[in-house]
N, C-alpha and C positions, 0 to 999 in steps of 0.2 A: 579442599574436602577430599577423604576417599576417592578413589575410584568408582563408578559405578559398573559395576561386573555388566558390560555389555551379555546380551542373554542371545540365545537362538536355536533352530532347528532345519534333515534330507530323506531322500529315496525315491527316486525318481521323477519324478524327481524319488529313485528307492535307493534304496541303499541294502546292495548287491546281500545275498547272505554271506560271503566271503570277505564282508569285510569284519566279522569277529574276528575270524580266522588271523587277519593284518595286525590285528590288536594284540601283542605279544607284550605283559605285565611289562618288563624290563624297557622294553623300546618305549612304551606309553610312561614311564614314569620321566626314564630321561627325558624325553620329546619335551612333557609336560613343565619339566623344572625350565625349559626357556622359553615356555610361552606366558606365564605367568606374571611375566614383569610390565607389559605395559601400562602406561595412562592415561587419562582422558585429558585432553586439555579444556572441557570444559569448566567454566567459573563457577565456585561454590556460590550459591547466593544466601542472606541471614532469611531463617526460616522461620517468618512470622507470620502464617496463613490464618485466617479467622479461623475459630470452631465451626460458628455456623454461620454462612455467607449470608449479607444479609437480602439476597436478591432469589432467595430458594423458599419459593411455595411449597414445598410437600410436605414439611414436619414430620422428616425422619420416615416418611410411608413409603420412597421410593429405593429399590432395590432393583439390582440385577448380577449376571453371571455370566462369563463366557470360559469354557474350557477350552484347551487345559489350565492356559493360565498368558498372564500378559506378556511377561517375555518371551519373544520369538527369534531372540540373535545369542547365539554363541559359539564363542572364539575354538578356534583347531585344539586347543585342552581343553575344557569344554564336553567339547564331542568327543572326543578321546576317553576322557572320563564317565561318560554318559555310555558311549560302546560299550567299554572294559566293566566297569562296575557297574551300573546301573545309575549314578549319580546325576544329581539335578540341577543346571542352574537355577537362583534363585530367582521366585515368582514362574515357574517354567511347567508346572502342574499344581498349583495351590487351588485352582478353580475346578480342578477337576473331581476333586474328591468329594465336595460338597455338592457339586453339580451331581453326581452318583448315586449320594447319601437320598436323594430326595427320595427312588424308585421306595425302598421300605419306609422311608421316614416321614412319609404325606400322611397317613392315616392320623399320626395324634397331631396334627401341624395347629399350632394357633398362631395367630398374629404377632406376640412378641417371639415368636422361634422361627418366625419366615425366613429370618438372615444366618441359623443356622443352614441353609441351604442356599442361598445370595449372599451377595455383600450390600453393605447401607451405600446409594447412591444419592447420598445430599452432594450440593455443592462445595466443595474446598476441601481442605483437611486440619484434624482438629490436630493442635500445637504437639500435642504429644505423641501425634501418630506419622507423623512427616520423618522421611525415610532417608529423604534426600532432595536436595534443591541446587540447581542451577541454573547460570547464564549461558545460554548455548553458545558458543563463540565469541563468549566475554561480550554480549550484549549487553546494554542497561534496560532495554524496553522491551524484555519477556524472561519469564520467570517459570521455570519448568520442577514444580513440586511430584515426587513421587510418595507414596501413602506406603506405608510398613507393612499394612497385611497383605497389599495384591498388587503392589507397585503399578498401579495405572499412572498414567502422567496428570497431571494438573496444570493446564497453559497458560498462565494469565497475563498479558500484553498488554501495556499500556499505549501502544499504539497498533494498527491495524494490519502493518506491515511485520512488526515486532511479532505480532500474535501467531500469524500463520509460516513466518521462519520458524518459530518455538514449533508449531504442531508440525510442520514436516523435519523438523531434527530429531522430534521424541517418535513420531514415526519409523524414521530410519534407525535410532536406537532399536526399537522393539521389532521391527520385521523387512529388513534392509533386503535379505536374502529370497525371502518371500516374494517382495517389489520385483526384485531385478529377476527374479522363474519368471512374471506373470506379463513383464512386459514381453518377456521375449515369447511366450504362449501367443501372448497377442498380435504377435508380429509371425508367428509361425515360423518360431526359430529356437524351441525351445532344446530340441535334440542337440542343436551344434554348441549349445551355451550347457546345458547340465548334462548330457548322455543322452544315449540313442537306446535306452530301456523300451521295449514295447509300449508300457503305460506312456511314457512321456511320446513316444511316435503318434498314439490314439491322439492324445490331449491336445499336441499341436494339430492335427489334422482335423480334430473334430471342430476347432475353430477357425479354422484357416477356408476352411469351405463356405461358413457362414459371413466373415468379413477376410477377403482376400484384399487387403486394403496396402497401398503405396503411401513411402513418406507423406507425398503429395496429399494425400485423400486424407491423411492423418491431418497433415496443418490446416488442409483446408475447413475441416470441422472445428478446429476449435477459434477459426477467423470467422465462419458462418455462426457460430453460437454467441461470440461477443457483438459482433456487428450486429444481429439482431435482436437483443437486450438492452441496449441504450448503457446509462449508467450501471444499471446491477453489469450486465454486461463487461465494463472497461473492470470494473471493480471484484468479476470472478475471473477475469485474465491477471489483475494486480494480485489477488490473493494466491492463483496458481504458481508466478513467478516467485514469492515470495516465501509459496510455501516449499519449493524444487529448491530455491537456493538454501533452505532450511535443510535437506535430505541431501544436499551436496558438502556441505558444512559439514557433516557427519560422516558422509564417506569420504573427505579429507581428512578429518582429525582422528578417521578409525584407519583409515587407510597410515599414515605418519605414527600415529600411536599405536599401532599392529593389534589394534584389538578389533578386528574388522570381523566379517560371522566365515568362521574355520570352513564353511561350503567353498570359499573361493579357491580356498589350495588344495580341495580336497577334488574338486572338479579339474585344477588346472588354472586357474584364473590366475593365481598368484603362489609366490613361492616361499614356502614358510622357514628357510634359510634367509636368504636374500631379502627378503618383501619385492622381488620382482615382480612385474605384473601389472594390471590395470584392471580399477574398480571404475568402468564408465560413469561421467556423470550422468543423473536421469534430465531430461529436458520435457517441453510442454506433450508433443507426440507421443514420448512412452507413458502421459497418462490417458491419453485419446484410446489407446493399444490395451491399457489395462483395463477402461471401460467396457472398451465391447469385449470385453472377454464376462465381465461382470452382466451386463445387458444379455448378454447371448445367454447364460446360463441360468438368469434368475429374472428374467423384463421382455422375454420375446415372443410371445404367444402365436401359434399358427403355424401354417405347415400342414404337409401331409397330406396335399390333394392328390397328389398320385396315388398314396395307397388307397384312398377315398374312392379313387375312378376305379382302382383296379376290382375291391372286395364289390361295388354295387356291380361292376359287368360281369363276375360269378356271381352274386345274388339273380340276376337277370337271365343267364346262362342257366341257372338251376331252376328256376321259378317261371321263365319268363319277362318280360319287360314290366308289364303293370303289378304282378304280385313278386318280382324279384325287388322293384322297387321299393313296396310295401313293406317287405320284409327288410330292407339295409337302414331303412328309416328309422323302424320299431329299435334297432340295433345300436344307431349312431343315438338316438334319444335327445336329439338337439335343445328340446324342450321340456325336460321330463316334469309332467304336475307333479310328480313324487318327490325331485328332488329336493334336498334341504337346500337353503338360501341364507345368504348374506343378510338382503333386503328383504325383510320376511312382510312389513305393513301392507303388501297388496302393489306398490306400484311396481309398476313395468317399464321397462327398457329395452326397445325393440332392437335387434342388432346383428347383423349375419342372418337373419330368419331368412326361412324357404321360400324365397319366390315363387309365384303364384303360376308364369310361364319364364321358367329359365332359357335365358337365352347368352350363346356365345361357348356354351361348356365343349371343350378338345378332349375328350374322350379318346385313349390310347385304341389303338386295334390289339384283339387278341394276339395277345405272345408277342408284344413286338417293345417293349418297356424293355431299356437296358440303364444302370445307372452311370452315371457319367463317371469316367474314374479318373479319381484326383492325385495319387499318386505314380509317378515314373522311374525308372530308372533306377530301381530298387538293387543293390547290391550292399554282402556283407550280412551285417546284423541288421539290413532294413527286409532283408530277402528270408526269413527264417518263418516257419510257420506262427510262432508266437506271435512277431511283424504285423502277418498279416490278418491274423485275427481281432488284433488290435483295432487297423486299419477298418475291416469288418463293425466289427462295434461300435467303431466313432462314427461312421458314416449313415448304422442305423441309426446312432442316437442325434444326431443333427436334422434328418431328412423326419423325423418323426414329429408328430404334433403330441405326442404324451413325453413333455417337457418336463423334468422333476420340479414339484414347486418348492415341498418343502418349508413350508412356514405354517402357524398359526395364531389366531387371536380369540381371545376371550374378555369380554368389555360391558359391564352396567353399570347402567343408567343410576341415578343416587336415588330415583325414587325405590327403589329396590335394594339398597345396601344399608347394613346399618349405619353408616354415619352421616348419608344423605347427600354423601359426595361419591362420583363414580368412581370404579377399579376397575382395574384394565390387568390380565397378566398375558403378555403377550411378545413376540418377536420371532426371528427367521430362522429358521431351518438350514443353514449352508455346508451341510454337510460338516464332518469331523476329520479335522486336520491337525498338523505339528510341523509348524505353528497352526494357528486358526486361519482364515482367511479374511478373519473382521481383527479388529483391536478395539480395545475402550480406550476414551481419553473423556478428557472436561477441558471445554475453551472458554476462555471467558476474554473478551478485547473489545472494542471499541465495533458494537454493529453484529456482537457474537457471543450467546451465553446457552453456552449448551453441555450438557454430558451424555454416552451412549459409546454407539459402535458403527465403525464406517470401516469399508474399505480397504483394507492395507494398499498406501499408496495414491488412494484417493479421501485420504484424510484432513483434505484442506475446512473440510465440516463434516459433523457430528450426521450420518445417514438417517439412523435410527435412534432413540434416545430421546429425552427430554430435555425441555426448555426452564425457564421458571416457572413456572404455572402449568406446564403443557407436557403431554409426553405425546410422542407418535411411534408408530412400527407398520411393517407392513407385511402382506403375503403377496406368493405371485397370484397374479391371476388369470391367465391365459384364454385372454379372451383373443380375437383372431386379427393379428394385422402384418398378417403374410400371405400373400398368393403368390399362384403357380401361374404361370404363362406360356402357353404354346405358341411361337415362333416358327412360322415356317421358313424352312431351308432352301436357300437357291444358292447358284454356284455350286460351293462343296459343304462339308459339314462346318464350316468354321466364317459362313456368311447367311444374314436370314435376311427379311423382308420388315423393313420398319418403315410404318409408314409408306409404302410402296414402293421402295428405296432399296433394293439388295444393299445390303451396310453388313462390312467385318467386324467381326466380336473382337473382342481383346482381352489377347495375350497375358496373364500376369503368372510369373513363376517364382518358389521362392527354391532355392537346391541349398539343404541344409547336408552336413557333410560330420559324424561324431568318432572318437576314437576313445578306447578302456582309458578310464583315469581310475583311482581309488576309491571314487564314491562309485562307480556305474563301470562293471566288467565286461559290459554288451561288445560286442565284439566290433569293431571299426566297419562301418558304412557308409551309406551315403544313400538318397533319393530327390528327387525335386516333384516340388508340388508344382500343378498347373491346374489353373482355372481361367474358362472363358467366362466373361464379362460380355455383358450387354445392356440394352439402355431397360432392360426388364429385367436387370439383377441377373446372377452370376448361371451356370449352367449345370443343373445338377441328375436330369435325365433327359434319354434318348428314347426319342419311338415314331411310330406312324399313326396319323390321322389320318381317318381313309384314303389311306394308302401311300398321302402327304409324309414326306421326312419333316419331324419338329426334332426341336430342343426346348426341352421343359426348363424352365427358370423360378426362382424363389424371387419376389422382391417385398422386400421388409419394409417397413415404413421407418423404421427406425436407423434402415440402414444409412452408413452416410454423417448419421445425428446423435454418436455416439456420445458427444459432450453435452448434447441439449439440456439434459436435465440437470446440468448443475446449477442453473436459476433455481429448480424450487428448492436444492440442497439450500440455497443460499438462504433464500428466504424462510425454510424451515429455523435453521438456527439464528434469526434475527429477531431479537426479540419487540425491536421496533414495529414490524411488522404482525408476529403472529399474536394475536390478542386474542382471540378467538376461534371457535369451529369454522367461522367463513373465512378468517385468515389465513387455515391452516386447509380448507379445501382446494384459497385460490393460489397457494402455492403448491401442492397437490397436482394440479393443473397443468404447470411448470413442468412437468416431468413425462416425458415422449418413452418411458418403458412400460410395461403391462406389471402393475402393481395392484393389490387392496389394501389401501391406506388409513391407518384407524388412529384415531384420536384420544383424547382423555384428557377433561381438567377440573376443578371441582365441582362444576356448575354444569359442565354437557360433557356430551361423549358426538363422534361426528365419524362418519365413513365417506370415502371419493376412491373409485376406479378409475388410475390417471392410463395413459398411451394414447400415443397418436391413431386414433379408430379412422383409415382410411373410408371416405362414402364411396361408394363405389357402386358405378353405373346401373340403370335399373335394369333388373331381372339377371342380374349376375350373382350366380347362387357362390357366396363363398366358401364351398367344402369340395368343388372341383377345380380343374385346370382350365380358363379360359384363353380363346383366342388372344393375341397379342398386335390388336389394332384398334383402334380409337375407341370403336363403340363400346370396348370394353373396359378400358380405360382406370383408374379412379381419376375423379374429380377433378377436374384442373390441374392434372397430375404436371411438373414440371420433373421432366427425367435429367436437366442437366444439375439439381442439384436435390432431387429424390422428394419432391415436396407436392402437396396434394391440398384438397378441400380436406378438414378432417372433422367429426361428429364434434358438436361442441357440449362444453360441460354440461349443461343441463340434460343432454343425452344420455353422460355415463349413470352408473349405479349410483347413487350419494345419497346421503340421508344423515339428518344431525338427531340428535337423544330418540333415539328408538329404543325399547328397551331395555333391549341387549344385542351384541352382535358376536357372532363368531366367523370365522373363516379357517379352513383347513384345505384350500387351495378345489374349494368347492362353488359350485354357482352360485353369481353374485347377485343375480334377478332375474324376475318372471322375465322372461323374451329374452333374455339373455345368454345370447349363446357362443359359449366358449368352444374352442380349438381340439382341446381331448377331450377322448369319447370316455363317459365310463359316469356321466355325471348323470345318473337314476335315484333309483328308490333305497339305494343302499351304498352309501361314503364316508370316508372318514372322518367326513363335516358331520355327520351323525354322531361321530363318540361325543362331539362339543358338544350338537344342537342337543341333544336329549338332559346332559348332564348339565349346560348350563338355565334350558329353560326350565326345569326343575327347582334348580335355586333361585333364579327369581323368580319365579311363580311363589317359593316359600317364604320369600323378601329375607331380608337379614343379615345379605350378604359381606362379604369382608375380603379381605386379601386372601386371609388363609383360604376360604371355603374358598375362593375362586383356583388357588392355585391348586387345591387339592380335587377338583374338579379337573383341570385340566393334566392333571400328575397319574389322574386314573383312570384316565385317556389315552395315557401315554403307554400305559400297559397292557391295555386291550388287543383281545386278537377281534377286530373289527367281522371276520366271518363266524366266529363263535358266540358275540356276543348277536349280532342281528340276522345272521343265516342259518345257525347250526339249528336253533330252536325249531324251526319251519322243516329243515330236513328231517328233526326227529319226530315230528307230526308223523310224517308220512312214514318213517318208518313203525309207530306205535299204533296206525291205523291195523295191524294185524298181532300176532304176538310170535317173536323172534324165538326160531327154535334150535337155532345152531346156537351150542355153548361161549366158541371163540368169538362171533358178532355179538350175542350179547352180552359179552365184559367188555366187548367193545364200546357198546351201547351205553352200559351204566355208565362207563368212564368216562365218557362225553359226557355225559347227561351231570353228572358229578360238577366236574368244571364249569359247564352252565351256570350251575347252582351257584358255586363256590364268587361267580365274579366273569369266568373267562378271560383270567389276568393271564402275561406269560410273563410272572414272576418269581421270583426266589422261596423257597421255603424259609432260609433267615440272609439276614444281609453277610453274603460274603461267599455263601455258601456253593455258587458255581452248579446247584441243582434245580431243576425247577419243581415246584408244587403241582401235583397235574403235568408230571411230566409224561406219561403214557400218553393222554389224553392230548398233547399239545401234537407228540410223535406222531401219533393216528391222522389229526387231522391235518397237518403239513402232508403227511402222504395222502390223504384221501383224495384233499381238492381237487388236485390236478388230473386226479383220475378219475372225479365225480364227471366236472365240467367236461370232460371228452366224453366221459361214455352220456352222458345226458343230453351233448348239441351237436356231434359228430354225425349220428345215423339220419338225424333230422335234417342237417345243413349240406351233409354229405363234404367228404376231406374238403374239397376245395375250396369251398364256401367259409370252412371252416375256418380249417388256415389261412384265409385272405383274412377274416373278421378278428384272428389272434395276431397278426399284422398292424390292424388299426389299434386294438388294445389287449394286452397281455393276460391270460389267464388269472393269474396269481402275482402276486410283490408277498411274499411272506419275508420277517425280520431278516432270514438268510441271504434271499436274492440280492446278484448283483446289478451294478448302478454304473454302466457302462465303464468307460474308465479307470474310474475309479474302484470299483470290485464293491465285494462284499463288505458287511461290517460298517452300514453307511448310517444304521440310525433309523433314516425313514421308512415305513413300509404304509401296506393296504392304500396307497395312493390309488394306482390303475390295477383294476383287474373285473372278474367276472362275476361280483360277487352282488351287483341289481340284478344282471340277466340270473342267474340263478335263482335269488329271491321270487322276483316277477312269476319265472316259470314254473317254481314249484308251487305257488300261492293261485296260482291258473290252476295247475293238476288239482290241488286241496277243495277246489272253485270257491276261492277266498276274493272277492272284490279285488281288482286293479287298474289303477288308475295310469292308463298309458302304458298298456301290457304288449308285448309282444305279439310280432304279426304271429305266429302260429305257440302249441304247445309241443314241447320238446323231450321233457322227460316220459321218456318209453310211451313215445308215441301222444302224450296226453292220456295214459290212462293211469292212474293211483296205484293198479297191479302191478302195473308193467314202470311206473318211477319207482316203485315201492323195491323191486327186484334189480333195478339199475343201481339204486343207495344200499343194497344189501351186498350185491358182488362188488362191486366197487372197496366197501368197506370192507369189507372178508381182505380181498384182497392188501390193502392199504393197515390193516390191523397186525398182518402177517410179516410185512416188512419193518428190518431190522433199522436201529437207530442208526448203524453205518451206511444203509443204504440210502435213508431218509437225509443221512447229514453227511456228505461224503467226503468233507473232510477240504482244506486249502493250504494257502502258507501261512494261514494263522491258527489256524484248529487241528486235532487228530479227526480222523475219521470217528464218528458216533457220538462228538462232544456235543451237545444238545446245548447247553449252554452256551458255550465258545461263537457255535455256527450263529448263534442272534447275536454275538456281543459286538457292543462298539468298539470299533480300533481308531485312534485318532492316527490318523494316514499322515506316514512323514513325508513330508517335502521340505525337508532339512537335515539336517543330521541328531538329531535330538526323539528319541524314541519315549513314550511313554504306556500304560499297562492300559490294559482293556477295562471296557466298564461292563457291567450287565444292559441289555436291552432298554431303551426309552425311547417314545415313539415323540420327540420334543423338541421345539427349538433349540438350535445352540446357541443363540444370544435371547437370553429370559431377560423380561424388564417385570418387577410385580410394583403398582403404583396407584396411589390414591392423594391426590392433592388435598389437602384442606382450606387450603385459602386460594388467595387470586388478587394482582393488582390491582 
């Protein structure tokens, strides 16, 4: 058969701006004509796939989408031709564009047009759409179908070992290059393997502090995760071998057949003369490495008791001890009545609640917190101010408990749809990349029948996706199972007290060492990371307790258990097993990271909050740092291999056919209290909750209405549509007589009207509708919120409490690392406290109001005079000031500064889209039948 144009995508992993510059027509053309000839040596196989499989319950209702697109490898021509001209390999942005279309195209959406904005994800592919078929390394027992319109793979294995060689061969065909960035990310080695670019400095660092893990700690996890699994157990270490030697197979026959992904010569790996060089095979370890990189950034809730001790001893400082209290409380909102909820029926799930007398809490002394620093020896391009700002960022964004979550769901019940079976549109937020960091496939083999998205890397099962009868997806949900621990010091700094025991911390260091290749001009460096380890997790600050030297510690419950949750992978896509919402909770279960897990099949709809919920010892309040000696303990905690008493399931949130659910990385149930602060009376669970309880309340629901519900969500400015109204209360309480505030005024009040969408005037158009109006309020906020809690809190109250949680996330803001243009916004920010306090000035009811009123003092004159200078001011300011401009945008592009960029980490660049505030892997689905 053909060749199949192996596909792919760089940049830091960036890709330098000077490398157009390298790209001279002439040298690219030549270059090009010798790289064009290789082939695949895998076996054509006769492509006779059913049309419609006959093991697929959804009848043509299930759909999804992931941009850009499924191919994520391509060859040094390739990228060449992708640099110089703008050119695509095929399947390399075919999802993108539809994915795009939806922001104008939801308003006339009806159900036979859903999939002009999806693709049909039934199982198999119908005869005349099959693109290409093969035996991966001339196997007879797997079959690897790709589909014409969006080349996702099709796995079908007649034996069990056959099936999952097929999915890690078609794996490594689609994101070979992706694998081999993220192991070494996970090993904290990513500079010396792709370039020593600032962003990739942050990216290993921001990981390497959360799991400073040895081969050792790697193997030893995935021998603790089988050994303790029995069967499933032996048989997800059969399937991981099975599925490596599939991903090895391919970097043989890409590696022999020179069609391997062009990042490797273009970093240095390999030599595109010659084919000298070495493409490492991957082993069981570098997928331990790629988990916790996966876990850390989308399953780890918690953190953050240090900034927690720091902001309540200036509340306490400024207020005093009982009403400084008072007031850090009203702030953190542990339990807000107000917030929206997952689990809205009334039940409760007690969890982290305030103990009634806290005992054990290591309270820092004024001024004496210093953060532990994880980098050494900085020279070169590690030593440059860029370096170290990076460095700055990743260690705020690691040490923080406002974790991006990033996902959401939208799910009812059939008593409310019209065809009496539930719809679900729903799936993760993992940010926008090139390639993606998910890929689709369908596996179908002996004990496995599933379609979706997992992974890159860890695609031995379907993550997310649907089964035959079933689909599931999830959001994070950051609920708490990370503490802080104060250890006290004896000897010197690098020996504490355990258990009464002066015992040495331990050493681990990784010295990564990079030099300019043609992908990354970063100038040749070097630094080594160090982290102490201890039996309370790694060491991440320094300070005194009365007057005691500690080291502060992070210990995770998950640390350690990084493979755990591939039982309930396993079990999700078995269809043996999931038959049902209780199947599919107590594999749910299975899974030791902090997720909300939703369900869907014709008959129920079903939600489970899985992670390992540390019980931890009574009166140990979890939002500070406690001593680090028995009484405080968790539960039967064993530190030699990280493992505890933990809440059991009937503990977490769960609930099967409620009658609708949503999550937008919002609180899961009453008592339930999550890790980031910000969950009040005003979130981005609110664009769902409002939108979706409206339609069922008006019954009649369907795909479309659900997906157009959540599509109009996605364009909401979340403080325009639930805040801005309440500020213009109090400004209309008088009548505005400066000319320039009130065209202010109307214009806001306009865009209210209009929707308080930040979208397009027509599709394509790169302007927004309400573009004055969007300008004003991106500047006002930030200078409402100061001048409104500043005079109140006083600076330092202030800024300790914008520490716990961020003023603003507007579409522009960046997302640590990774920069702007990420997609997600109104996650974390000020925009309850806000609500609450002007809704106090108006003397409007509040439920769980803030210990004091803030805007101008609590009096309606004096808010009313704080939102009028604020605005003057904020109305005055130029769109270049308001947008100032990156390495994607000019200065003042208003459009540009919200748009999505799919961030290369390959060499394959692709165009921006307009703003949407949505999953990147969408599933829209409605079963009609059931086994």
């Amino acid at each position: 058969m053909p060749r199949r144009t192996p596909h792919f995508a760089l940049d830091t992993v960036r890709t330098p701006r000077r490398f157009h510059g390298f790209l001279k027509t002439a040298s690219v053309c030549v270059l090009i004509t010798g790289l064009l000839s290789p082939f695949s040596p895998a076996v054509a196989a006769e492509a006779r796939p059913a049309a419609t499989a006959a093991n697929d319950y959804c009848g043509g209702r299930c759909s999804d989408i992931l941009p850009p697109g499924e191919n994520g490898n391509a060859t040094l021509a390739q990228i060449l031709l992708n640099q110089a001209f703008g050119t695509q390999p095929g399947h390399a942005e075919d999802q993108l564009g539809p994915y795009a279309d939806l922001a104008k195209g939801y308003p006339a959406l009806t159900d036979d047009k859903v999939n002009a904005f999806f693709h049909d994800a039934s199982f198999g592919v119908p005869a005349d759409q099959v693109a290409s078929a093969e035996k991966p390394a001339g196997r007879g027992d797997v079959t690897i179908v790709r589909d014409k319109k969006t080349g996702v793979p099709h796995i079908t294995g007649t034996t069990r070992y056959g099936t999952e060689f097929g999915a890690g061969y078609a794996a490594a065909e689609d994101r070979l290059w992706l694998m081999d960035v993220f192991r070494h990310v996970g090993r904290g080695q990513l500079t010396s393997f792709a370039g020593g670019a600032p962003a990739n400095q942050g990216l290993e660092q921001q990981f390497y502090r959360n799991a400073p893990y040895t081969e050792a700690d790697l193997q030893a996890q995935i021998d603790s995760a089988v050994a303790d699994n029995g069967a499933r157990g032996q048989q997800a270490l059969a399937d991981v071998n099975a599925y490596l030697a599939g991903v090895n197979a391919y970097i043989d026959a890409s590696d022999s057949g020179r069609y391997f992904p062009g990042e490797y010569v273009l970093t240095g790996h390999k030599d595109a003369i010659t084919n000298a060089g070495t493409i490492e095979h991957f082993k069981v370890t570098d997928l331990v490495a790629l988990a916790s990189v996966v876990g850390s950034l989308f399953g780890s809730g918690g953190g953050g008791e240090v900034n927690n001790a720091l902001s309540l001893l200036a509340a306490q400082a400024k207020y005093g001890v009982e009403e400084g209290t008072r007031v850090w409380e009203s702030f953190r909102e542990r339990n807000d009545p107000e917030a929206v909820l997952t689990v809205h029926d009334g039940q409760s799930f007690p969890y982290a609640t305030k103990p009634d007398s806290p005992r054990g809490e290591a309270l820092p002394d004024a001024g004496s917190v210093t953060q532990e620093p994880l980098v050494h020896d900085r020279s070169g391009g590690a030593a440059t101010s860029a370096a170290r700002s990076a460095s700055t960022t990743a260690a705020k964004t690691t040490l923080s408990s406002a974790r991006r979550g990033m996902s959401n769901a939208l799910v009812v019940s059939g008593e409310h749809t019209a065809s009496g079976h539930p719809v679900a549109v729903f799936g993760p937020q993992t940010g926008y990349f090139a390639p993606q960091l998910l890929l689709l496939q369908e596996i179908q083999g002996p004990g496995i029948s599933a379609r979706g998205a997992s992974f890159a890397g860890l695609s031995m099962y379907v993550e997310l996706g649907r089964g035959q009868d079933y689909a599931w997806s999830a959001t994070t949900s950051g609920q708490d199972i990370i503490d802080t621990y104060a250890l006290e010091l004896c000897q010197d700094d690098h020996h504490y007290l355990y258990h009464g025991a002066c015992t040495a911390m331990d050493q681990v260091e990784r010295k990564n060492a990079w030099k300019p290749t043609v992908a990354d001009g970063t100038a040749a460096g070097s630094y080594t990371m160090r982290v102490w380890r201890t039996e309370y997790g790694p060491v991440q600050y320094r300070a005194t307790v009365g007057g005691k030297k500690v080291a502060y510690t992070t210990l995770r419950s998950s640390y350690l258990h990084e493979a755990d949750s591939i039982i309930g992978f396993q079990m999700l896509n078995d269809p043996g097993f999931v038959k049902g919402p209780q199947d599919f909770q107590q594999a749910a279960q299975h899974i030791n990271y902090t997720f909300n897990w939703f369900y869907a099949d014709s008959r129920h709809t079903a939600y489970y909050n899985s992670g390992d919920n540390p019980v931890r010892a009574s009166g140990v309040d979890a939002e500070f740092p406690v001593w680090a000696q028995p009484a405080y303990e968790w539960r039967n905690w064993d530190p030699a291999t990280n493992t505890a008493e933990y809440t059991p399931p009937s503990a977490h949130p769960n609930s099967v056919d409620q009658d609708y659910y949503i999550s937008w990385n919002n609180k899961q149930a009453e008592d339930y209290t999550a890790a980031p602060w910000g969950e009040g009376s005003v979130h981005r669970g609110n664009l769902l909750e409002d939108r979706v309880k409206r339609s069922a309340a008006s019954g009649g629901v369907t795909r479309a209405a659900l997906t157009k519900a959540m599509a109009d969500a996605a364009l909401a400015d979340l403080r325009a549509e639930d805040v801005l109204p309440k500020l213009l209360r109090v400004i209309d309480s008088a009548p505005v007589t400066d000319p320039a505030t009130a065209t202010a005024v109307s214009r806001l009040r306009a865009w209210v009207s209009a929707g308080a969408r930040r979208t397009e005037t027509s599709a394509g158009s790169k302007t927004y509708a309400d573009a004055d109006a969007i300008r004003i309020l991106d500047a006002w906020w930030p200078l409402l919120v100061k001048a409104e809690f500043e005079p109140g809190l006083g600076s330092d109250l202030y800024t300790a409490f914008t520490n716990n949680l961020p003023t603003d996330e507007a579409p522009s803001a960046g997302h640590g690392p990774t920069g702007a243009h990420a997609g997600s916004s109104f996650q974390y920010g000020w925009w309850s406290y806000v609500d609450k306090d002007i809704r106090a000035v108006l003397g409007e009811p509040v439920r769980g109001p803030l210990a004091q009123k803030y805007c101008g003092g609590g009096s309606l004159t004096g808010c009313r005079d704080v939102l009028l200078g604020t605005l003057r001011q904020a109305a005055d300011m130029t769109a270049a000031q308001v947008y100032p401009g990156d390495d994607q945008c000019s200065a003042g592009d208003q459009w540009c500064a919200d748009s999505i960029a799919q961030r290369p980490l390959g060499g394959i660049k692709h165009y921006r889209i307009s703003w949407q505030n949505r999953p990147t892997y969408q599933q829209v689905v409605e079963f009609t039948s059931h086994r």
